[in-house]
N, C-alpha and C positions, 0 to 999 in steps of 0.2 A: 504494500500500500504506500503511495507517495502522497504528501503534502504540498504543495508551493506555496508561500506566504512570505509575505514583507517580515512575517514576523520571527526573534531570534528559534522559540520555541513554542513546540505545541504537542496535546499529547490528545490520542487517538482513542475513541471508544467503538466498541462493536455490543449492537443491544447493552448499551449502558457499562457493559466491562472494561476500565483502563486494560490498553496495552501495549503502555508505558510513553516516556515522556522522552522525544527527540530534540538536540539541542544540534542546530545549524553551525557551520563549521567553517572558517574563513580559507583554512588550508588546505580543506579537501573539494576538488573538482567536483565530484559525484554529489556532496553535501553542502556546498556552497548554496546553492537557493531550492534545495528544497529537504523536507525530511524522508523518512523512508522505514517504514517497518517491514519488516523484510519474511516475518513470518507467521503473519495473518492469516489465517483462514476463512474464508467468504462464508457467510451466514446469512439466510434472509434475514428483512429487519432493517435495522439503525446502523448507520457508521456517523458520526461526529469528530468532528477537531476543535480541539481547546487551544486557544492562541494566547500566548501569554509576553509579555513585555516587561521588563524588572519587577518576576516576579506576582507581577498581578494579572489576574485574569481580562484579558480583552480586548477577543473575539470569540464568537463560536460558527461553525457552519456544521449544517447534518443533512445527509443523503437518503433516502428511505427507499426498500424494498417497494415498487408498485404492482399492484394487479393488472388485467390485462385492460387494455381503452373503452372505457363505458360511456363518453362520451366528446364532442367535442365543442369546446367554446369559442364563439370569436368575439375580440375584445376593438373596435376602433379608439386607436392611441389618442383622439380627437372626436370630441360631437359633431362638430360641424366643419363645412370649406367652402370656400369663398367661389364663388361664382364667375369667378374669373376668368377659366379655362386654365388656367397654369398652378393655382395650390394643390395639392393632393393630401390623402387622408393616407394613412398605416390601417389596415383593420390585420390585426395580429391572432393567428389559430392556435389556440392548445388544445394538445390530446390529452385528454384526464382518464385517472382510474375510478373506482366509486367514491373514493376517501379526496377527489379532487386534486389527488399530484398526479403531477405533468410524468407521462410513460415515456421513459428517454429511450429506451432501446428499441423500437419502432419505426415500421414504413409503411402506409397504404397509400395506396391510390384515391386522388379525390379529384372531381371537378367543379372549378369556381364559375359562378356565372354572376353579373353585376347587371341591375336597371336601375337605371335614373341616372347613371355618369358611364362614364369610360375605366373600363380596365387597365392600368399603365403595366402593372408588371404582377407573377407571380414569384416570389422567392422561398425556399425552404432553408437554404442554410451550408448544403451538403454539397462542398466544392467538385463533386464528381460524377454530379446530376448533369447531365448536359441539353434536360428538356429546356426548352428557348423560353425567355423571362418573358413574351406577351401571352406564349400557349395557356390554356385554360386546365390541361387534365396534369396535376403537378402529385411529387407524390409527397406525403405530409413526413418529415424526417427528425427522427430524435425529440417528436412530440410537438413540431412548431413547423408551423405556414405562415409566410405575411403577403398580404395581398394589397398593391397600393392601387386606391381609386384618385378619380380625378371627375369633380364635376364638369359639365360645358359651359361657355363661358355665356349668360344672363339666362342661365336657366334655375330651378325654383325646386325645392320640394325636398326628395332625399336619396342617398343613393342607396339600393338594396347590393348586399353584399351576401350569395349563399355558397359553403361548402359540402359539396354532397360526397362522401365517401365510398368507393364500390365496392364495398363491402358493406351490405346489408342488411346487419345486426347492427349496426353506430348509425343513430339519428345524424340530419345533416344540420349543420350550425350555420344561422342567421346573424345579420346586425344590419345597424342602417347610420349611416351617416348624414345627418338634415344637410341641405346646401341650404346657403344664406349670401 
């Protein structure tokens, strides 16, 4: 298990068990910016890092075991866009499990369709996708889709934004963007 952190030290838990506390090393190539437990064994569940700075606690980050994608959510990064023709909106996809965390080891396929504005681009993330940034059928990677719209420019109302995945069993996910 590796760490990277600004921080000198930090100490690692699996379902709640320290196992133990690694102190960064200015000497060593391999330990210079990051820690490393080297003999962890993977567990469903919890893994957490405790970041500590002279001594005192603070940061924490913690990873969790997800179930399989129950459903997905699309969040626009903004309510509304200007009417311009040229601003554009973010509406951002996560794939959730029942408990609501984002399912990072994942890919399906889904297709975006947009009324009321223009489609600019779809992106997932995954430098090795080489489906073309206007196409509509993208595939959702490591739990995330961003789809950027664009109102026309003096038009009125809202843009609908829907992801429908083909896969059958996951509802497809809505949002709307007002233009103003």
């Amino acid at each position: 298990m590796f760490c990277y952190t600004d921080y000198p030290r930090a100490e690692l838990f699996v379902n709640g068990v320290s196992q133990g506390v690694r102190v960064k090393s200015d000497t060593s190539r391999l330990d210079r910016y990051r820690l490393r437990w080297r003999d962890v064994v993977y567990q469903p569940g919890a893994i957490s890092a405790v970041a500590y700075r002279k001594g005192v606690r603070w940061a924490e980050t913690k990873v969790e075991t997800t179930g399989p994608v129950a459903r997905l959510v699309l969040r626009p990064e903004t309510e509304s866009v200007a009417a311009d023709g040229e601003s554009v909106a973010y509406v951002n996809l996560d794939a959730l499990d029942e408990q609501g965390r984002v399912v990072p080891r994942m890919r399906l396929k889904a297709s975006v369709t947009v009324s009321g504005g223009e489609l600019v681009g779809v992106e997932n993330g995954d430098e090795t996708d080489l489906t073309g940034f206007r196409n509509r059928d993208h595939v959702i990677f490591n739990g995330h889709l961003s789809v950027i719209v664009r109102a026309k420019s003096g038009s009125e109302g809202a843009i609908d934004v829907r992801v429908c995945p083909h896969d059958g069993g996951i509802a497809l996910a809505t949002a709307r963007v007002t233009v103003k």
